[in-house]
C-alpha positions as CSV (number, residue, x, y, z in Angstrom):
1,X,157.7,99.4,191.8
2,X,154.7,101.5,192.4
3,X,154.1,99.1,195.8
4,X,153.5,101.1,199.3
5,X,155.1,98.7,201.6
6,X,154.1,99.2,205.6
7,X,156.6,96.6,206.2
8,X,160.4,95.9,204.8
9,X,162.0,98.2,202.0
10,X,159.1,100.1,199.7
11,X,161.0,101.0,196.4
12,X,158.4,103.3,194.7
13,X,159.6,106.0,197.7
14,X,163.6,104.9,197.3
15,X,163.1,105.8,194.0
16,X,161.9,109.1,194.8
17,X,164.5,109.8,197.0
18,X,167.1,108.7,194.3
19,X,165.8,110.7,192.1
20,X,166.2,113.8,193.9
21,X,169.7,112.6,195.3
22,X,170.9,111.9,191.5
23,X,169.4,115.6,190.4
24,X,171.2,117.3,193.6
25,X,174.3,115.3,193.0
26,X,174.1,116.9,189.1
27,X,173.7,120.3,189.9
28,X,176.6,120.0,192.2
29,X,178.9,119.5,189.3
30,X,181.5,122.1,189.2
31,X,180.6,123.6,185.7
32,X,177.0,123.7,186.4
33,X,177.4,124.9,190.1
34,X,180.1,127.6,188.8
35,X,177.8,128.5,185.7
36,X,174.3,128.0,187.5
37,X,174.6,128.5,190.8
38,X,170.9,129.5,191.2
39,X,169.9,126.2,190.0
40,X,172.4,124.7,191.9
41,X,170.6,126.2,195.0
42,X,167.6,125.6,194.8
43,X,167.9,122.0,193.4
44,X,169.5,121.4,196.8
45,X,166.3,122.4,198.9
46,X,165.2,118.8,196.9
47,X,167.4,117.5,200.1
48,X,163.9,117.5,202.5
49,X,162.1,115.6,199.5
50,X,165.3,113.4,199.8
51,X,164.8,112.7,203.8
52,X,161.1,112.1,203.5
53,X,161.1,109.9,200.8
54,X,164.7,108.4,202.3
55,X,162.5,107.6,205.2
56,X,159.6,106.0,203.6
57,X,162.1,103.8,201.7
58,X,164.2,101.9,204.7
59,X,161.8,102.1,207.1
60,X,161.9,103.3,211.0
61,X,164.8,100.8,211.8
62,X,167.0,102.2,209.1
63,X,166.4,105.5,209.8
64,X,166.8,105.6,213.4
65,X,170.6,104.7,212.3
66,X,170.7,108.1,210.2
67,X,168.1,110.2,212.9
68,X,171.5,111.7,214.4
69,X,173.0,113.0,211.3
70,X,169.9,113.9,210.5
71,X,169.2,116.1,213.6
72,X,172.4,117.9,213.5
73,X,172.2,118.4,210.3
74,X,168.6,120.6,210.8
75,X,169.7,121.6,214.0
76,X,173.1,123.1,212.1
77,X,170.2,124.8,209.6
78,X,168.3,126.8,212.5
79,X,171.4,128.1,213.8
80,X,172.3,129.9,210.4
81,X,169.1,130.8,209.7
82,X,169.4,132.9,213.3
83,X,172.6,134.0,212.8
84,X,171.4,135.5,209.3
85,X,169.3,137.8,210.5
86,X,172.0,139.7,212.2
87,X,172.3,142.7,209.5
88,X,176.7,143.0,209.4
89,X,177.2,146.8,207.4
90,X,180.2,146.2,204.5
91,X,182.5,149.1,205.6
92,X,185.0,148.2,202.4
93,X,185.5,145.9,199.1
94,X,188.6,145.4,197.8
95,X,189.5,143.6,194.5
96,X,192.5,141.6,195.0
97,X,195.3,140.4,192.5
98,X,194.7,137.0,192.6
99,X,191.1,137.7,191.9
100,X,189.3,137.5,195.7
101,X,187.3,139.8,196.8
102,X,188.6,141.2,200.5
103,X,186.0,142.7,202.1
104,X,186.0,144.2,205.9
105,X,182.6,143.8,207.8
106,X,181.5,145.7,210.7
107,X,181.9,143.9,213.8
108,X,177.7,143.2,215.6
109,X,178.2,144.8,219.4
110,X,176.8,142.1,220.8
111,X,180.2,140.4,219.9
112,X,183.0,141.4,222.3
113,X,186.7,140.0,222.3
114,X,188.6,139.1,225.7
């Protein structure tokens, strides 16, 4: 199990990578997610541990089939880490009856409607 292969499927990494799938897939739960949602997010930052070692298990032909999801997926990550640094003021917060929260943000200038 502990075998580095340089050549077909290498389990030792696959059982990384299931490892941290299995642990994401828990904290996802509803309960603990609801309950925990601190662990919740930072058990899903296990998700590059998950690619790398997702990698080293299948192998370059393997991955080349998931490369695209992949990219988009890390290209769909830079994005919103951009867009977060846009500071957005919280003009008001409103409780509502069926227990949402309504809030009304201030609208960036750089944004402009036609």
């Amino acid at each position: 199990i502990i075998n580095w292969q340089d050549t077909d499927i290498s389990v030792f990494p696959g059982v990384i990578s299931l490892s941290a799938g299995l642990l994401m897939w828990a904290t996802s739960l509803s309960p603990v997610r609801k309950n925990y949602f601190e662990l919740f997010f930072y058990t899903h930052q296990l998700y590059i541990v998950f690619v790398i070692f997702f990698a080293l298990h299948v192998g370059y032909f393997i991955f080349c089939a998931a490369a695209g999801a992949i990219f988009l997926f890390v290209l769909d990550r830079f994005l919103r880490f951009c867009q977060s640094r846009t500071a957005v003021d919280v003009l008001s917060a409103k409780c509502l009856a069926c227990e949402a929260i309504e809030l009304t943000l201030s609208k960036p200038q750089s944004i402009t409607s036609t």
